[in-house]
Each structure stands twice: as C-alpha cells, then as structure tokens.
C-alpha positions in Angstrom: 0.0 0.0 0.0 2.7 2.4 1.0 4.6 1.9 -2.7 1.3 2.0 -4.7 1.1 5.8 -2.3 4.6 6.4 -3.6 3.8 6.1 -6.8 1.4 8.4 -7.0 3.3 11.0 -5.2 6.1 10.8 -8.3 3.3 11.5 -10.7 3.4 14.9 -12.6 1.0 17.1 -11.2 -0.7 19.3 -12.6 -1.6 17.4 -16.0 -0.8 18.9 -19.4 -4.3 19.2 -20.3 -4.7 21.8 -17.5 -0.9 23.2 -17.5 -1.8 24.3 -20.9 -5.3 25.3 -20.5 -7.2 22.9 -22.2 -5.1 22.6 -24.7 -4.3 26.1 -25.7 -0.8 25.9 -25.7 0.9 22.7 -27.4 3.2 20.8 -25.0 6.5 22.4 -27.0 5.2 25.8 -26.0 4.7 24.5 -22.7 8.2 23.0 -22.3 9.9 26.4 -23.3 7.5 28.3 -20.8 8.7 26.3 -18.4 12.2 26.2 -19.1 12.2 30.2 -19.2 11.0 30.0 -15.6 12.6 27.5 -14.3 15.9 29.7 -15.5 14.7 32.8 -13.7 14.4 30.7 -10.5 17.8 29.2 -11.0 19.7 32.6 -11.6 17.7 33.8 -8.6 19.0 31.0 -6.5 22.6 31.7 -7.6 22.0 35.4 -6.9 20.9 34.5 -3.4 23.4 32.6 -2.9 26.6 34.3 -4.0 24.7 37.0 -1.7 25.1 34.7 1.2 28.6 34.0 0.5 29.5 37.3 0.3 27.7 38.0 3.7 29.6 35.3 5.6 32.5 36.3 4.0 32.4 40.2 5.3 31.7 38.1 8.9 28.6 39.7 8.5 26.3 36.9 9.7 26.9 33.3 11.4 23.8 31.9 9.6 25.5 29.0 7.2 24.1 30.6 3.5 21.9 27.8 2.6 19.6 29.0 5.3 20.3 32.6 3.9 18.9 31.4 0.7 14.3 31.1 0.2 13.4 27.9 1.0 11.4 27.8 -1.9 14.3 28.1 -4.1 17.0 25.9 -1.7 14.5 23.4 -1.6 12.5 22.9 -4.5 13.4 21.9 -7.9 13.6 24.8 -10.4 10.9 23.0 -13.1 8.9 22.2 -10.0 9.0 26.0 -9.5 8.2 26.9 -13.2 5.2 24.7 -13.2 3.9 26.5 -10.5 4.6 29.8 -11.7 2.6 29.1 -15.1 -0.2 26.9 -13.1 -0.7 30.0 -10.5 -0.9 32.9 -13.1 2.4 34.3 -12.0 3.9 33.8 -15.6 2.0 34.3 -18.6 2.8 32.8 -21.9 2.3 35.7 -24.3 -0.2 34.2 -27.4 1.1 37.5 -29.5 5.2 36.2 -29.3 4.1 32.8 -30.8 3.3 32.9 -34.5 1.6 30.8 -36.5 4.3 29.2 -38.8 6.1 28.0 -35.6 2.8 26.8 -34.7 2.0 25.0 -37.8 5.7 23.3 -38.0 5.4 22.2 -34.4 2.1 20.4 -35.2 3.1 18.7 -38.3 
C-alpha cells in the first residue's frame, strides 16, 4: 500500500491538459515556458546565494548561507518552480510572441 502511495506522489502534477489550459498551448510551447521560468528561478537562486557568500565572508552573519537562501528556491526543484509559476498565473505565456508558422511546423 505504501509503494502504490509512492507512486502516486512521483506523478506529474498538474496534468498537461490543464498546464496548458485545455489545450491552448501545445506541450513544445509548454516546455519552453517552463524552461524560461525555471531559469529565472535558478539565476535567482545563484544570486541569493553568492549573496550569502558574500555575507559570511564580510563576517557579517553566522547563519551557514543555505539558510540565507528562500526555501522555496533551496529546496524545490527549479521546473517544479516553473510549473507553479505558469499553473498559479504568476507567468503568462504571451499568445502574441508565438506565430503561427512556428505553430504550424510544431504540429506537423
């Protein structure tokens, strides 16, 4: 019982059906979406950090720097964060910046 639990825990949550709101955005334009965000969450971990370094560097705190750093991006994965971002409305994928010749050639 515990594995069949498990299981359904590593499942993909949301779905692509609603990640791409009912099918308004193909799963390509999905995938870049969230690969632009889950950049922006990794540069902004790497700026937080290197801010933390510098900090205990200048002796300027005792915290260690992975507690200087958001939990949200210490501890969760930075595609786990774009999926949320798109899912909670945070980003937006812009209908006017995709044309429809990428469109087409993506569907083929």
């Amino acid at each position: 019982m515990a594995n069949e639990e498990k299981k359904v825990n590593n499942m993909i949550t949301p779905s692509v059906t609603v990640l791409s709101q009912n099918n308004r955005y193909n799963r390509y334009t999905l995938a870049i979406a969230v690969a632009k965000c889950a950049r922006e969450a990794t540069n902004e971990y790497q700026r937080q950090r290197a801010e933390a370094e510098r900090l205990i560097e200048r002796h300027e705190t005792d915290r260690p720097a992975y507690q200087l750093v958001e939990p949200r991006f210490r501890d969760e994965r930075a595609v786990r964060i774009g999926i949320d971002k798109i899912l909670n409305g945070e980003y937006v994928i812009d209908d006017s910046a995709l044309s429809n010749k990428d469109l087409d050639r993506i569907d083929d």
